[in-house]
DOFIRO-419480 format. One record per residue: x, y, z of N, C-alpha, C, CB in turn. Coordinates in steps of 0.2 Angstrom, whole numbers, plus 2048, in hexadecimal, padded with zeros to 3 digits. Glycine has a CB too. Layout:
<atoms>
XYZXYZXYZXYZ ...
</atoms>
This chain:
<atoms>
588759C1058C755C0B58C74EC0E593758C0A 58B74AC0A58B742C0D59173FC0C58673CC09 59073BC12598736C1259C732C0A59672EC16 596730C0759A72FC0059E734BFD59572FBFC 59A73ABFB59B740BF85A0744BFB595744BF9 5A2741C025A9743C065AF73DC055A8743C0E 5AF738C055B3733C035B6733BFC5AF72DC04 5B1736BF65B2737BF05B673DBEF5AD738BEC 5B5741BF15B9748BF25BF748BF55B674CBF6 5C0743BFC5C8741BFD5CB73DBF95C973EC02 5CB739BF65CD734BF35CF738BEC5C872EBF4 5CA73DBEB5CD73FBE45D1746BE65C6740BDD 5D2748BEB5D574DBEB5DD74BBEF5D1752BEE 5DC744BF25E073FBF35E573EBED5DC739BF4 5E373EBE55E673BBE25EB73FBDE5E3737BDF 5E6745BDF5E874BBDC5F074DBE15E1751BDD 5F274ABE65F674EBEC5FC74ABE95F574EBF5 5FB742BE75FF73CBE5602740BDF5FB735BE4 5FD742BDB5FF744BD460474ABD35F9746BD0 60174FBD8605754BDA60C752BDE601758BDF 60B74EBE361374CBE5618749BDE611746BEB 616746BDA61A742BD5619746BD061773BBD2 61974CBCC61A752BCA61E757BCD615754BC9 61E758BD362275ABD862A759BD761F757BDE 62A752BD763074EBD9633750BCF62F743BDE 62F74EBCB63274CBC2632754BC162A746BBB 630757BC363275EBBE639761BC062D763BBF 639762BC7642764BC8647762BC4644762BCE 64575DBC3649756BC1648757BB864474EBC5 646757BB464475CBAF64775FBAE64275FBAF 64B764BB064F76ABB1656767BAB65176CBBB 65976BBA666076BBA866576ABAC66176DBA7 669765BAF66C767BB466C765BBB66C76DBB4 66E764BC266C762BC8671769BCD66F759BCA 66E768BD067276CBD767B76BBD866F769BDE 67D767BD2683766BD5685769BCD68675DBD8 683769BCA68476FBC0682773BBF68176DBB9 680777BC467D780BC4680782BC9674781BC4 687788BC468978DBCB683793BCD691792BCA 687796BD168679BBD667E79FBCF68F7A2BDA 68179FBCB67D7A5BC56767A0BC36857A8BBB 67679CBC6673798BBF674794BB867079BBBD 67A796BB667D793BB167E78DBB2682795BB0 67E788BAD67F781BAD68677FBAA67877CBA9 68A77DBB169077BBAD694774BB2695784BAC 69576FBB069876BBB469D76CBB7699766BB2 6A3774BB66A6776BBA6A377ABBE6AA777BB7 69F77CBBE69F782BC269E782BCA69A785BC0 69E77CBCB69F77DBD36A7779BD4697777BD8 6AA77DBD96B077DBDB6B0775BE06B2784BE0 6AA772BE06AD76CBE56B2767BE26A8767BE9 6B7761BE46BA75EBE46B6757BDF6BD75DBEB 6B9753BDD6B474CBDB6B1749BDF6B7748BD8 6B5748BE56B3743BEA6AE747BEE6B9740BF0 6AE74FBEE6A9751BF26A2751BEC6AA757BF6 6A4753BE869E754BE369974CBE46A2754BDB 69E746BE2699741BE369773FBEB69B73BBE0 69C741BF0697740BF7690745BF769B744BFE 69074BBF568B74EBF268674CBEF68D750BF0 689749BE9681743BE567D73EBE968373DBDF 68373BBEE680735BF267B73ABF768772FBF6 67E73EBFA678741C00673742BFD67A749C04 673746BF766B748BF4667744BF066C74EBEF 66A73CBF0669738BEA669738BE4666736BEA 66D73CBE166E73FBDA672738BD6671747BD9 672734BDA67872DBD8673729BD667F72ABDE 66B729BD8669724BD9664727BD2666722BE1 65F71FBCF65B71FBC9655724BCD659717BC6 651726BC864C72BBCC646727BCF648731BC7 646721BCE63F71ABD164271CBD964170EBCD 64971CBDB64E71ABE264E721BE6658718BE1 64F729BE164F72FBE3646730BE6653735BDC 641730BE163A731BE263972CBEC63672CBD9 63C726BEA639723BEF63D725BF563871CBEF 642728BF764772CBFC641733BFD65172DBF6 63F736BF663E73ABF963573ABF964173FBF7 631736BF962C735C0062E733C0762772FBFF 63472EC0763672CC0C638732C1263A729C09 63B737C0D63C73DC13638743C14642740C13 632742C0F62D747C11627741C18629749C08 62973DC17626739C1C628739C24627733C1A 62D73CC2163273FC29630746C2A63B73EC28 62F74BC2762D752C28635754C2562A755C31 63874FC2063F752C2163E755C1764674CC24 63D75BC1863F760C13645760C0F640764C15 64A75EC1365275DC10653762C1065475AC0A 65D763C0D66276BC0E66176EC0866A76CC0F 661774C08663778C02669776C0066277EC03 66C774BFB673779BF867677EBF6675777BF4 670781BF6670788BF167278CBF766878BBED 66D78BBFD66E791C0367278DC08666796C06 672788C06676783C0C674784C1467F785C0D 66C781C17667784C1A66377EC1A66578BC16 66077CC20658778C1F654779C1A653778C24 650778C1864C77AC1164677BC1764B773C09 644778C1C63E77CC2063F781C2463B778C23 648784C2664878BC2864778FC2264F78EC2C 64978DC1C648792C17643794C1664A792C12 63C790C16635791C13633795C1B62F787C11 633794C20631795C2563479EC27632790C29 63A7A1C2363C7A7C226377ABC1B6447A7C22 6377A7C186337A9C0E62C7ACC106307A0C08 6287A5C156217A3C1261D7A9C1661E799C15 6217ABC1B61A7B2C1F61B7B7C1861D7B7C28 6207B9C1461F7BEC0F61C7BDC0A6227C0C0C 61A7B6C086167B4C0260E7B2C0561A7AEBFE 60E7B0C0B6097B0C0C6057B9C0D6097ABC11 6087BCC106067C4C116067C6C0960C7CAC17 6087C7C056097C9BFF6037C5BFB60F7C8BFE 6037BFBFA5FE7BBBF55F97BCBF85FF7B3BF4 5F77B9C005F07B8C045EE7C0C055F17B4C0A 5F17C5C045EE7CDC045EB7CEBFB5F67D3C06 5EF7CCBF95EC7CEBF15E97CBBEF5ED7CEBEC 5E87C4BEF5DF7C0BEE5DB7C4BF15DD7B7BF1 5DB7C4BF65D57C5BFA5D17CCBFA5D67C4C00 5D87D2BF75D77D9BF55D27DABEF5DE7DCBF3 5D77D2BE95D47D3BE35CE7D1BE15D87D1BDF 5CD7CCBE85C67C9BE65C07D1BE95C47BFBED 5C17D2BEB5BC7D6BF15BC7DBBEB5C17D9BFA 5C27DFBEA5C17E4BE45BC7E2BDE5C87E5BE2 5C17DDBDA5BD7DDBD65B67DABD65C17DBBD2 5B47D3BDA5AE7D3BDB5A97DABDC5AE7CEBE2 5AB7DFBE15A77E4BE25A57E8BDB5A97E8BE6 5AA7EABD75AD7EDBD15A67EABCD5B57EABCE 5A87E3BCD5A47DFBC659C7DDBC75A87D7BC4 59D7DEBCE5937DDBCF5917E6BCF58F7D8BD9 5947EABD15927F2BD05917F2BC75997F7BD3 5987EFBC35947F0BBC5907ECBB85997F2BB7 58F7E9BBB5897E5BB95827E5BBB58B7DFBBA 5837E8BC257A7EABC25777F0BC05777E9BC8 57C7F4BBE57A7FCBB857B7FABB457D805BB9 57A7F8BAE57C7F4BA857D7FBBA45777EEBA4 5807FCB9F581802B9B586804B98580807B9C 588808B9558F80AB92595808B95590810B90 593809B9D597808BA159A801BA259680BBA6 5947FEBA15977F7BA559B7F4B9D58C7F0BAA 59A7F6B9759E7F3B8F5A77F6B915997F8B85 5A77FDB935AC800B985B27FAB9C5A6805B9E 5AC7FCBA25B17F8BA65B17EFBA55AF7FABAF 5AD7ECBA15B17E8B9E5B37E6B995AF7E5B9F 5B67EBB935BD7EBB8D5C07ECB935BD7F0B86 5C47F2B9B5C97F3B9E5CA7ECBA25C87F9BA2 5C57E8BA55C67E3BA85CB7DBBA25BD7E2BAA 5C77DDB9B5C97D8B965D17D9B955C67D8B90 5D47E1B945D97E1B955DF7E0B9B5DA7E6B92 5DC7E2BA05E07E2BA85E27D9BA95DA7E6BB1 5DD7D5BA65DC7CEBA75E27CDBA35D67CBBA5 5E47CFB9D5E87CBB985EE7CFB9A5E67CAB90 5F27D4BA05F87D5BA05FA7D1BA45FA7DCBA1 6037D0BA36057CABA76097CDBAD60A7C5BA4 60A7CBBB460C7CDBBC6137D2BBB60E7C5BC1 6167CEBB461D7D2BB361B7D9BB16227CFBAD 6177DBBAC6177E1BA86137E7BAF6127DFBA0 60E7E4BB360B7E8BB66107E8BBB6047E5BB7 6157E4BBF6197E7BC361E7EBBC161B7E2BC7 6217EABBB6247EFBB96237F5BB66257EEBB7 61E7F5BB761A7FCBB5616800BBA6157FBBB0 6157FCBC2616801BC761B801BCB613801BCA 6207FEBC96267FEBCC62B805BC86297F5BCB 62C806BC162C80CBBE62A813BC062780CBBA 622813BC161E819BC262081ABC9616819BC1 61D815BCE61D819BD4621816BD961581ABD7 628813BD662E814BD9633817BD663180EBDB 635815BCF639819BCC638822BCC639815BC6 634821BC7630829BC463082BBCD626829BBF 62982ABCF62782EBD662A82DBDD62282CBD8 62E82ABDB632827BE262B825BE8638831BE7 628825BE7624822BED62581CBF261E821BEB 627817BEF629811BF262E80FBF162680DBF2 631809BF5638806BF4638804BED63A800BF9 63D804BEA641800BE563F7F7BE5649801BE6 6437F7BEB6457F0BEC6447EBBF364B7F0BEB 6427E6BF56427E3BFD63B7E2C006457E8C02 63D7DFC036377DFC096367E4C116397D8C0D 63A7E6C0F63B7EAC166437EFC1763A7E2C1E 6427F5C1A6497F8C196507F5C1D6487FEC1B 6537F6C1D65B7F6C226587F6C2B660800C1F 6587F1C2D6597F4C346517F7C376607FCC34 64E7F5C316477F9C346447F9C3C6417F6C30 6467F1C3C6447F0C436447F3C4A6457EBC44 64A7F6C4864F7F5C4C64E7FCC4F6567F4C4A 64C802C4A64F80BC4864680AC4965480EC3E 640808C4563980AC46635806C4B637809C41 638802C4D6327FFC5462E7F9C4F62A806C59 6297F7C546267F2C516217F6C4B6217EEC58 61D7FCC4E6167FEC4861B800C43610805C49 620803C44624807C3C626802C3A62D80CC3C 6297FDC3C62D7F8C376257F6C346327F1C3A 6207F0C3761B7EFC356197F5C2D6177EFC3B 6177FBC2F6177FFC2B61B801C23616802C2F 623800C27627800C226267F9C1D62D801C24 6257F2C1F6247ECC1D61D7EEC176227E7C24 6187F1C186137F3C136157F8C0F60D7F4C16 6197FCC1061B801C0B61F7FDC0661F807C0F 6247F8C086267F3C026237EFBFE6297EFC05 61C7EDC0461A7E7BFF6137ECBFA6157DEC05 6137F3BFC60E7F4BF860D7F3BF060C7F8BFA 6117F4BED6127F4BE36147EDBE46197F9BDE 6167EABE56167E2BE76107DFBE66187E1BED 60B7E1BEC6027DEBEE5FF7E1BE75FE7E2BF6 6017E8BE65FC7ECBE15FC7E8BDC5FD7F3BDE 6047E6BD86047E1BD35FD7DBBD360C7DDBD4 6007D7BD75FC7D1BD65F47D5BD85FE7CBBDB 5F37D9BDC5EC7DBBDE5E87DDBD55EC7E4BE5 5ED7DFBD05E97E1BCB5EA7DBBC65EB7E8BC8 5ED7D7BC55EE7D1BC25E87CFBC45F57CCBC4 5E87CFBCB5DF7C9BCD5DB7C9BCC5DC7C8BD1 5DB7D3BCD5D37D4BCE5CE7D3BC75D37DDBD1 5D07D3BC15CE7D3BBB5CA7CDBBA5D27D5BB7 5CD7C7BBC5C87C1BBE5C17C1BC15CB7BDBC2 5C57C4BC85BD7C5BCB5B87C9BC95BE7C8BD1 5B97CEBC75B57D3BC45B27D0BBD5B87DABC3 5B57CCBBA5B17CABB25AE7C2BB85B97C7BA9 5AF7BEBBC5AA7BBBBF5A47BDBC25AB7B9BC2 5A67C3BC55A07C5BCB59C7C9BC65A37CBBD2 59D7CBBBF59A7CEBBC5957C9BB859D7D2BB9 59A7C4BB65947BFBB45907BCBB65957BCBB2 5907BBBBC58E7B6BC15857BDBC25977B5BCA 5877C4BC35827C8BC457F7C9BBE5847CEBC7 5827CBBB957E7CCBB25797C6BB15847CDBAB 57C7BFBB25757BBBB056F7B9BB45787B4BAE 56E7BCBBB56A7BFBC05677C6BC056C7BFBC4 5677C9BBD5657D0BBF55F7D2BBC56A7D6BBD 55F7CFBBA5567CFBB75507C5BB75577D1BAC 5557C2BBE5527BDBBE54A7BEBC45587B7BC1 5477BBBC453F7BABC753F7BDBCE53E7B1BC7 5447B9BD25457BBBD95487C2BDB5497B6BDD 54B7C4BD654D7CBBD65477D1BD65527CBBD0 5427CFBD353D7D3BD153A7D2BD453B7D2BCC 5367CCBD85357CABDF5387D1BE653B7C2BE0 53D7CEBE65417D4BEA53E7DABEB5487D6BE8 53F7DDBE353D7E5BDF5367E7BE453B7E4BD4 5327E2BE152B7E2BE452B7E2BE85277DEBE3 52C7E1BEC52A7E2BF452C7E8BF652C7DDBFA 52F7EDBF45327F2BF45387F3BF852E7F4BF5 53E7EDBF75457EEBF95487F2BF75487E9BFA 54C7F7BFB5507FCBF75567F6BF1555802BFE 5577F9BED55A7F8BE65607F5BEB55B7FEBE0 5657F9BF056C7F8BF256B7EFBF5570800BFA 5657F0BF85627E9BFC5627E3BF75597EBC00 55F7E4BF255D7DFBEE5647DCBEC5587E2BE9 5697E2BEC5717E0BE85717DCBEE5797E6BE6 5757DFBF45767DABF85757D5BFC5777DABF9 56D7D5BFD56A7CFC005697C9BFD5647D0C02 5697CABF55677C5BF15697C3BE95607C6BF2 56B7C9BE756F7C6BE25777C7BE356D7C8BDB 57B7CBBE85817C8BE75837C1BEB5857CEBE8 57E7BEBF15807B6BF25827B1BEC57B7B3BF6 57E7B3BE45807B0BE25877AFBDB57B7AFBE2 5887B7BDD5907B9BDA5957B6BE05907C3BD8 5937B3BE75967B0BEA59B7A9BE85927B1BED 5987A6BE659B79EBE759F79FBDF594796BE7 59C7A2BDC5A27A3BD65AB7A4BD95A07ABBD2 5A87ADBDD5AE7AFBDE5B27AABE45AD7B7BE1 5AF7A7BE85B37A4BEC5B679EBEB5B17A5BF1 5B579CBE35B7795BE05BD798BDD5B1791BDB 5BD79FBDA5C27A2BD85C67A2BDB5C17A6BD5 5C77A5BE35CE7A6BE75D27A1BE65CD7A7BED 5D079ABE75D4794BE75D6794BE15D278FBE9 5D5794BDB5D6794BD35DD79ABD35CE797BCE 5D87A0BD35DF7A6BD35E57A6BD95DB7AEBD4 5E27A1BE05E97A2BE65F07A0BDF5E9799BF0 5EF798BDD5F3797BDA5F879BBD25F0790BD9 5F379EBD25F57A2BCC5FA7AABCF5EE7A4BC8 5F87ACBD35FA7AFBD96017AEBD95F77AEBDF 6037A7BDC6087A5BDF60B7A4BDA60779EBE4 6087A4BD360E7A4BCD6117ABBCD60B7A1BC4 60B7AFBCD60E7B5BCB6137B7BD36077BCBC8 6117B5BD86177B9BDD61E7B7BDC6167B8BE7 61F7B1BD86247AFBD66277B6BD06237A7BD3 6257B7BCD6257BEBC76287C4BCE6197C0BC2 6227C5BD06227CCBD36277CABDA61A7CFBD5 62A7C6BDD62C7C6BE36327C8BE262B7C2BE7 6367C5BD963B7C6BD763D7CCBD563C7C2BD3 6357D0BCF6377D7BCE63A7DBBD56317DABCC 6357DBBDB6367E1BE063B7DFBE662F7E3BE3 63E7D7BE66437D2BEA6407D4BEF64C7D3BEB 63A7D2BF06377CFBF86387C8BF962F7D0BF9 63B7C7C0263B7C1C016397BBC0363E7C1C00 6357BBBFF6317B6C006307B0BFB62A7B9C01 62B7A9BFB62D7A4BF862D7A5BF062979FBF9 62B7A9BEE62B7ABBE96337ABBE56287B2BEA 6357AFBE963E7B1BE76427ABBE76417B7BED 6407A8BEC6437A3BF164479CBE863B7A1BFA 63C79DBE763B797BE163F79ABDB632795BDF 63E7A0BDB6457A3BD464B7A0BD76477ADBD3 64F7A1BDB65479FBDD655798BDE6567A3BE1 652794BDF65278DBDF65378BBD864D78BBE1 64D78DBD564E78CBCF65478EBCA64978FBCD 655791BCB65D794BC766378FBC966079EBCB 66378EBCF668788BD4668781BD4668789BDC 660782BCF65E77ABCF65E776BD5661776BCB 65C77BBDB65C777BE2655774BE465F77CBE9 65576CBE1651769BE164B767BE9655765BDD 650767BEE64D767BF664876EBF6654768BFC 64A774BF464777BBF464277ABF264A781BF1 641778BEA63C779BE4638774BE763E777BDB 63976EBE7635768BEB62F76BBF263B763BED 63276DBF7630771BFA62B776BFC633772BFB 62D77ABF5629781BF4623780BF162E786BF0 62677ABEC62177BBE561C777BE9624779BDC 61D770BEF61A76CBF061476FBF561F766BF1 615773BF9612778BFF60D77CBFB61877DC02 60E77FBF360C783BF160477EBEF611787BED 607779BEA603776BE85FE771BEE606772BE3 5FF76FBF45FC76DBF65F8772BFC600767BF7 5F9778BFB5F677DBFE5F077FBF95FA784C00 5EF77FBF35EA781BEE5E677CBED5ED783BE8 5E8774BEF5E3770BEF5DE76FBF55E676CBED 5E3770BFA5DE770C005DA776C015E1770C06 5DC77CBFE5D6782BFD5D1780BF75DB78ABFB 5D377DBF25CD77BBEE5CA776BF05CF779BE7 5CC772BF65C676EBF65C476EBFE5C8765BF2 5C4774C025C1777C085BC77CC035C877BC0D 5BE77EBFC5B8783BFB5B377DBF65BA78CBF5 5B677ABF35B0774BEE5AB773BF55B6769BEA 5AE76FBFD5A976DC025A5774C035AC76AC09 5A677AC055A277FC0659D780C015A5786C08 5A077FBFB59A782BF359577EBF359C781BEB 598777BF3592770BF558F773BFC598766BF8 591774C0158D777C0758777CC0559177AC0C 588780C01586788BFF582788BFB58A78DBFC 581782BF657E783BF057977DBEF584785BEB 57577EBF256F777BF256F771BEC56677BBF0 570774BE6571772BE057676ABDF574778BDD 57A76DBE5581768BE3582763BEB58A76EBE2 57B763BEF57E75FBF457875ABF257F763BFB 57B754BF757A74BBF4577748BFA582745BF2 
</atoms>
């Protein structure tokens, strides 16, 4: 990749972060209401918090809720320029102990189920696409429908069967009572996955339906290309031909998709972290959200988004690297 071709790509993914930060800051803000008009429930009511007048507006002055939003916006680069996150009100807490208790559960939870769902359905959708036949029209009308259910309905629907109905797993949490304490290091670990597993499954079947309608397409419009037949000829076994040479190119599809679907992911752990109350940022951003604790949302949402850009544009430089076609 040439120096140009690198300079262009920072500069526009440069602007993309600016843009992201200034969306960041106008949507909380958006909202109905501030942190000092939403009680404990989420309700918006100018009485609902018990403080005094005089503390209420010390209160505006700390968070700058007294100031025009041109004075609040520029306060707050100012303190992201410091590493300073600011306090919650809601949990009355740093906003960077809070992410730093959240972010291992959403990352174990999100960063397990991409990577389940890519792997799954990638294998899924190049298996039914290089036996083409009744089967492969099959598993892609099941793929078309798994694709259009939403994080809510699928978690509540194993959350039902195989917590309610089967008792198989927890109800609710991240982890049991005291686990650590009563099971050692491997039990608890172990009990930690017995929680998140209808949790992971949720998003693992939300995802995987992507992958598998890409990895299928991406193989179906190869499987009878020139070099394939090439292959045939020389007398490579069939399993060889799939993977020496036409699934590298159901590759750069699927791994343009992880960054696309991480973010989609992170929407739905917000959905599912709340159904099953794991907790992680997920939950963390419901509850902000309800409190209109603008330090939290700013924080969460601003981490989230600037993690999906830098993963989209660490995979744009590898696809440029990978794919002859696109390098300058």
């Amino acid at each position: 990749m040439s120096a140009p071709a690198l300079l262009h790509l920072a500069l526009r993914y440069l602007t993309l972060a600016l843009l992201l930060l200034v969306a960041n800051f106008a949507l909380p803000r958006a909202l109905p209401g501030d942190p000092l008009d939403v009680s404990a429930a989420g309700e918006l009511s100018a009485a609902a918090s018990p403080l005094s007048a005089s503390a209420r507006a010390a209160l505006r002055a700390q968070y700058r809720l007294d100031q025009p939003l041109a004075e609040q916006f520029v306060g707050y680069v100012s303190d992201l320029r410091r590493g300073d996150l600011g306090w919650s009100l809601a949990f009355a807490a740093p906003v960077h102990t809070l992410i730093a208790q959240r972010l291992p559960w959403t990352l174990g939870l999100v960063g397990s189920a991409v990577l389940l769902a890519a792997l799954a359905g990638a294998l899924l959708g190049a298996a039914a696409a290089w036996r083409p036949g009744r089967s492969e029209g099959l598993a892609l009308a099941g793929a078309g429908l798994v694709a259009g259910l939403p994080e809510l309905l699928i978690a509540l629907g194993l959350l039902l069967v195989f917590a309610v109905w089967l008792g198989w797993f927890p109800l609710l949490g991240g982890r049991s009572p005291f686990a650590q304490a009563e099971l050692g290091g491997l039990g608890a670990l172990l009990d930690v996955l017995h929680h998140l597993a209808l949790p992971a499954a949720s998003l693992v079947i939300a995802q995987s339906a992507a992958f598998f309608l890409v990895a299928h397409n991406a193989l179906a419009g190869v499987r009878g290309a020139p070099y394939l037949r090439t292959a045939r000829g020389k007398g490579l076994p069939e399993r060889r031909v799939l993977i020496r040479h036409a699934v590298p190119n159901a590759l750069l599809p699927v791994l343009t998709l992880i960054a696309i679907r991480a973010g989609h992911a992170f929407g739905g752990a917000i959905v599912v972290e709340r159904i099953f109350a794991v907790p992680g940022l997920g939950l963390l951003s419901y509850e902000a959200l309800r409190a209109r604790d603008y330090p939290v949302m700013q924080a969460v949402f601003l981490m989230a988004g600037l993690g999906i850009l830098g993963a989209t544009a660490l995979l744009e430089i590898l696809y440029r690297w990978l794919d002859p076609r696109t390098r300058e």
